[in-house]
C-alpha positions in Angstrom: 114.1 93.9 102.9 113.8 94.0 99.4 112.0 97.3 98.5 112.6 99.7 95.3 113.8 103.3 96.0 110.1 104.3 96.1 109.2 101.6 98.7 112.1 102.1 100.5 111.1 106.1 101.2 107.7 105.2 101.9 107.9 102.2 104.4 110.9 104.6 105.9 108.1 107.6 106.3 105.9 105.0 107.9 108.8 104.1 110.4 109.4 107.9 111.3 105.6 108.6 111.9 105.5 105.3 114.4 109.1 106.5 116.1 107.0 110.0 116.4 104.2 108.5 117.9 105.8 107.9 120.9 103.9 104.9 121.7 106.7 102.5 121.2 108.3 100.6 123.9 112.3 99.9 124.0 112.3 96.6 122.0 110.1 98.4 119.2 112.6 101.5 118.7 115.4 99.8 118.6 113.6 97.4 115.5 112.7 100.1 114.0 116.2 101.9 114.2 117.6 98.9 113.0 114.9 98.8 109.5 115.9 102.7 109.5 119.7 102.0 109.6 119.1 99.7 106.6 116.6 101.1 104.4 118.1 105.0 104.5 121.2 105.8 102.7 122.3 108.7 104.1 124.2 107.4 108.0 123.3 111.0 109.6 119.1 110.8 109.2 119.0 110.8 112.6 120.1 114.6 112.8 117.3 115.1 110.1 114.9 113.3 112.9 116.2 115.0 115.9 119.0 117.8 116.0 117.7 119.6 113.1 116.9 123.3 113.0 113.1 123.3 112.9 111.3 119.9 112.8 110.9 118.0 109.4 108.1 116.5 108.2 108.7 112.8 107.6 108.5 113.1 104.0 111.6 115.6 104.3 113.6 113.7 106.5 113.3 110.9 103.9 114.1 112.9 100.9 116.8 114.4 102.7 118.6 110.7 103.4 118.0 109.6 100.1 120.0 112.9 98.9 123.2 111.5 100.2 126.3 110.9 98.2 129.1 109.0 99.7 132.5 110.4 98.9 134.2 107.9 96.4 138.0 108.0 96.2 139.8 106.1 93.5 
């Protein structure tokens, strides 16, 4: 996976809308967790997606995990 910031956030909003749909069986959420776990930068989107205060649109959740600064020490 090869994608620009700009593709990353959107094939990453398509990815939250399918998990959303519900319509997905095992095999399929765990593939799609896995392109998740790869394409967002930010290891704790899955709070944004779940354990969050009020529900986030896709769009937010992805802004959110692209927001993410690691902690560099030197």
């Amino acid at each position: 996976m090869n994608y620009n910031k700009d593709e990353r956030k959107l094939e990453a909003i398509k990815l939250i809308n399918n998990f959303r749909s519900g319509l997905l069986d095992d095999n399929e959420l765990s593939d799609l967790i896995f392109k998740l776990d790869k394409l967002l930068p930010d290891p704790n989107y899955w709070d944004y997606m779940v354990d969050y205060e009020r529900e986030l649109l896709p769009e937010e959740i992805v802004n959110k995990a692209f927001e993410f600064k690691p902690l560099i020490f030197s």
